[in-house]
Kinemage of the C-alpha trace (Angstrom):
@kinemage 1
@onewidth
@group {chain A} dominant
@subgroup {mainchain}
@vectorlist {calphas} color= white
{ca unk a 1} P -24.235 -2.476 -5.264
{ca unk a 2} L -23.217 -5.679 -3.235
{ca unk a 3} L -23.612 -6.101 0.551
{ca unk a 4} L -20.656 -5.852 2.152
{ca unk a 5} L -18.299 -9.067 2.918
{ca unk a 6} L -18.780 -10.813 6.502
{ca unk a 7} L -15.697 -12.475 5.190
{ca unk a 8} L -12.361 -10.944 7.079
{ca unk a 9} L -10.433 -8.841 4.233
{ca unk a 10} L -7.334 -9.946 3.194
{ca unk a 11} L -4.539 -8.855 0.427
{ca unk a 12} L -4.550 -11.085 -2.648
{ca unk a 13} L -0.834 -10.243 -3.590
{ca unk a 14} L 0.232 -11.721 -0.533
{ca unk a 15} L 0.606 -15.651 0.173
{ca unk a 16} L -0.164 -17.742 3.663
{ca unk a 17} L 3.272 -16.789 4.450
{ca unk a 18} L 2.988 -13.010 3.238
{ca unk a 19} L 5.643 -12.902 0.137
{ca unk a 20} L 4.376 -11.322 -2.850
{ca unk a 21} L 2.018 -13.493 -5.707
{ca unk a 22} L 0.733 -12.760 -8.753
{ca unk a 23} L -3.177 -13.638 -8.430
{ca unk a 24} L -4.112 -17.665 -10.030
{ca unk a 25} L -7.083 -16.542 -12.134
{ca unk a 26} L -6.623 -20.040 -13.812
{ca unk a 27} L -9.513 -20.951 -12.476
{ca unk a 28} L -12.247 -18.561 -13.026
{ca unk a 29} L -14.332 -18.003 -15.568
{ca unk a 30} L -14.469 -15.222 -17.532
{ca unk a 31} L -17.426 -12.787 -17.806
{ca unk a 32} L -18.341 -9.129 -18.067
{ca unk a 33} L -16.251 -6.624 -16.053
{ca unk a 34} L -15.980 -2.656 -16.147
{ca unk a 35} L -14.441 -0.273 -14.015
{ca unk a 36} L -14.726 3.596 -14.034
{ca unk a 37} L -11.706 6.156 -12.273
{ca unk a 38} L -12.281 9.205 -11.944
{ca unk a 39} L -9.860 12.211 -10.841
{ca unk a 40} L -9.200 15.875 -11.228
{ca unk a 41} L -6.552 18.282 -12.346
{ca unk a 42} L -6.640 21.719 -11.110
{ca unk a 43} L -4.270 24.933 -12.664
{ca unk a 44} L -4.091 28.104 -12.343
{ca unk a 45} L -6.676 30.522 -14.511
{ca unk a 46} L -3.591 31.346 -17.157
{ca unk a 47} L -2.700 27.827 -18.080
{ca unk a 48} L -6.256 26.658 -18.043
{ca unk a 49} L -7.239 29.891 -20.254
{ca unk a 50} L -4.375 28.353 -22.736
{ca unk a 51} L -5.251 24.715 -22.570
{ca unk a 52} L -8.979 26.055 -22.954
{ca unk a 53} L -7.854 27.874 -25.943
{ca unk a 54} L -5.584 25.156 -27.412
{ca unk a 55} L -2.988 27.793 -27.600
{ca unk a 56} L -0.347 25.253 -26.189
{ca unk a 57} L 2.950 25.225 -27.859
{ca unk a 58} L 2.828 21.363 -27.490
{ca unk a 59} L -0.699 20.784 -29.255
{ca unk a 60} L -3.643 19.864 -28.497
{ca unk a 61} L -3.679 18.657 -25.470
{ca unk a 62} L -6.749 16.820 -24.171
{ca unk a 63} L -6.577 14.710 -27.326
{ca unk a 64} L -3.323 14.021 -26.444
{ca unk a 65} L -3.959 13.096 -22.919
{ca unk a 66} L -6.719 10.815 -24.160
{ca unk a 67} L -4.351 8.602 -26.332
{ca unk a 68} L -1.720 8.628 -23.599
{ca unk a 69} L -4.686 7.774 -21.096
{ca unk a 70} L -5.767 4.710 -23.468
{ca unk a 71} L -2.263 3.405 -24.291
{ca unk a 72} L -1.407 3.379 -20.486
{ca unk a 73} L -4.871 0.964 -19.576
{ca unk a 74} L -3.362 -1.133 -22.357
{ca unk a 75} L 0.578 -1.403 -20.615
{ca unk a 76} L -0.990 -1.412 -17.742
{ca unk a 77} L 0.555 -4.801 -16.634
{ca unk a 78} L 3.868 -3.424 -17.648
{ca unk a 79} L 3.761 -0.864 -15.168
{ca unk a 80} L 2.074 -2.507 -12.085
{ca unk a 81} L 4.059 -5.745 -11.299
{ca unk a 82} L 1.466 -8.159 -10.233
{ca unk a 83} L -1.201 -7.125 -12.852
{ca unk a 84} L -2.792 -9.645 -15.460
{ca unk a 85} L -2.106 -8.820 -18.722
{ca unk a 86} L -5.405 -9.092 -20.048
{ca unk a 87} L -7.485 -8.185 -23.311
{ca unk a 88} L -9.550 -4.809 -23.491
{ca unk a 89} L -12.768 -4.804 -25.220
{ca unk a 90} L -12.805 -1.193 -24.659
{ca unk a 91} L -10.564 2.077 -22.655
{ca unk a 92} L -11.845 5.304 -23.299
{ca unk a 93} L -11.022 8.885 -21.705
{ca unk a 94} L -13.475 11.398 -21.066
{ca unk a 95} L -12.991 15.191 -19.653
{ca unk a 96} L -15.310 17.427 -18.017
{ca unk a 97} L -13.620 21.265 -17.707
{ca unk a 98} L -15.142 23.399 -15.154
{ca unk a 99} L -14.146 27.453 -16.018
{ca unk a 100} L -15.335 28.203 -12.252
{ca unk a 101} L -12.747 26.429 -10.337
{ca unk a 102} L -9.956 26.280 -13.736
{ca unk a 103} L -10.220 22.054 -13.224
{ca unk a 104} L -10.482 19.175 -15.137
{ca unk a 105} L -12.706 15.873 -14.594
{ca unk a 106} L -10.997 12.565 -15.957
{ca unk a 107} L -13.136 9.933 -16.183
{ca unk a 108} L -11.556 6.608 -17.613
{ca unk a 109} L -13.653 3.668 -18.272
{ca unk a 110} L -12.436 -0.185 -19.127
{ca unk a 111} L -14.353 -3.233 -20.078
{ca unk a 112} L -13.070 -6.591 -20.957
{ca unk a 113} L -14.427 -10.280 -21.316
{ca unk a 114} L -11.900 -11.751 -18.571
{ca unk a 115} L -10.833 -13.907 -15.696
{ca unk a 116} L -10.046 -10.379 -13.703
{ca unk a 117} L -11.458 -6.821 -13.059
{ca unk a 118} L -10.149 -4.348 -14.951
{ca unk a 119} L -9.946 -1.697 -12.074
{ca unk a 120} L -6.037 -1.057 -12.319
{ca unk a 121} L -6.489 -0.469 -16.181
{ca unk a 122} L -8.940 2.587 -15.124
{ca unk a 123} L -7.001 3.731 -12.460
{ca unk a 124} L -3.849 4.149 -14.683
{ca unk a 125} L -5.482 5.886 -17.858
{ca unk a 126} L -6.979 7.994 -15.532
{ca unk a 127} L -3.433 8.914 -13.687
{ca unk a 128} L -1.510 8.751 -17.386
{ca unk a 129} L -4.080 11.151 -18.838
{ca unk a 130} L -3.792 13.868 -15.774
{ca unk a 131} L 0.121 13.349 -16.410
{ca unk a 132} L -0.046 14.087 -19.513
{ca unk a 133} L -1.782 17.454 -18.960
{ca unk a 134} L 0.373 18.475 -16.357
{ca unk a 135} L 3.374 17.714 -19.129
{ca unk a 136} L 2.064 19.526 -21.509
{ca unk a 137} L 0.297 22.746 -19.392
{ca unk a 138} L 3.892 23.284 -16.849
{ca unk a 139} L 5.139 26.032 -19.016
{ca unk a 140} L 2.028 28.248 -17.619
{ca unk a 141} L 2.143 26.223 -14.237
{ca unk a 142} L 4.417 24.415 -12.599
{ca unk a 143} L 1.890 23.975 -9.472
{ca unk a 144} L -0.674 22.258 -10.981
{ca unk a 145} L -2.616 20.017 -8.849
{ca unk a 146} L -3.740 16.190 -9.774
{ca unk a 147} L -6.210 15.382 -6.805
{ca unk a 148} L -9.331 12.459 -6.036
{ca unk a 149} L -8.054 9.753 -8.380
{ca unk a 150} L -9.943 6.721 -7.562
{ca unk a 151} L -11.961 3.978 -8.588
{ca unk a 152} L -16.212 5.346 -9.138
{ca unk a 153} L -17.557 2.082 -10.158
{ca unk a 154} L -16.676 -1.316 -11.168
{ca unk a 155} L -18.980 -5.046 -11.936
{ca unk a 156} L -18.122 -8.116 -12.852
{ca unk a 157} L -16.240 -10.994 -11.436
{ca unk a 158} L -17.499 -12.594 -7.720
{ca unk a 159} L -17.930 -9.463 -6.010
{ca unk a 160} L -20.280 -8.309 -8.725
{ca unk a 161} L -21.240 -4.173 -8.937
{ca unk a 162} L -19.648 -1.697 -6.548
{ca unk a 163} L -20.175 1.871 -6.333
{ca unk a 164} L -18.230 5.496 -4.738
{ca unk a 165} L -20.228 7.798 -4.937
């Protein structure tokens, strides 16, 4: 993990005079970044019992949230307004289920060979991909629960490796 900044923070979207700006990346180079989100979904015992069983009148639905998850890191610029469009080398979607507390894990994970982190790419598969649960599991539960999305880890780029954990 880095040592923290003594530089003062500041918000990269905004200019001297504080009106919105897309990042200029055109002069970085480009090298190895990742970034890793992680966040939960919680149900009820019924509707995790039927997403458990894959007896979910919509299909199969972690395979489903998977895609979605992937497809959203790749339109990620499309949704958030000041984002890079940039090329993945990789998005994938991984779940954990844990039968004690009727949850889900979501881990996303993004790597590309680029002038920018892909942080925002993890961060939305992650937040498509507990979406897309919820869609599919609110005929059993309408008060499902999508908690503790956030970034876990990311390297790359001048501020090099940073952890949460």
């Amino acid at each position: 993990m880095s040592s923290p900044s003594t530089e003062t923070p500041v918000l990269s979207h905004l200019d001297e005079s504080g009106q919105v700006r897309m990042v200029d990346v055109s002069g970085k180079q480009p090298s190895q970044r990742t970034a890793i989100a992680e966040g939960r979904i919680r149900m009820s015992p019924a509707a995790y019992r039927l997403l458990s069983s894959q007896d979910n009148a919509k299909g199969e639905v972690l395979n489903t949230a998977r895609v979605a998850g992937v497809l959203a890191a790749k339109r990620c610029a499309e949704l958030i307004p000041l984002c890079h469009s940039l090329p993945l080398s990789f998005a994938g979607i991984d779940f954990l289920p844990d039968d004690t507390t009727h949850s889900i894990t979501i881990t996303a994970t993004c790597r590309s060979d680029y002038k920018t982190g892909v942080e925002m790419e993890a961060m939305t598969a992650c937040s498509v991909a507990a979406l897309t649960i919820y869609d599919m599991c609110k005929a059993a539960d309408k008060g499902i629960v999508l908690e503790n999305i956030r970034l876990r880890y990311k390297s790359g780029g001048k501020s090099g490796e940073w952890r949460n954990d």
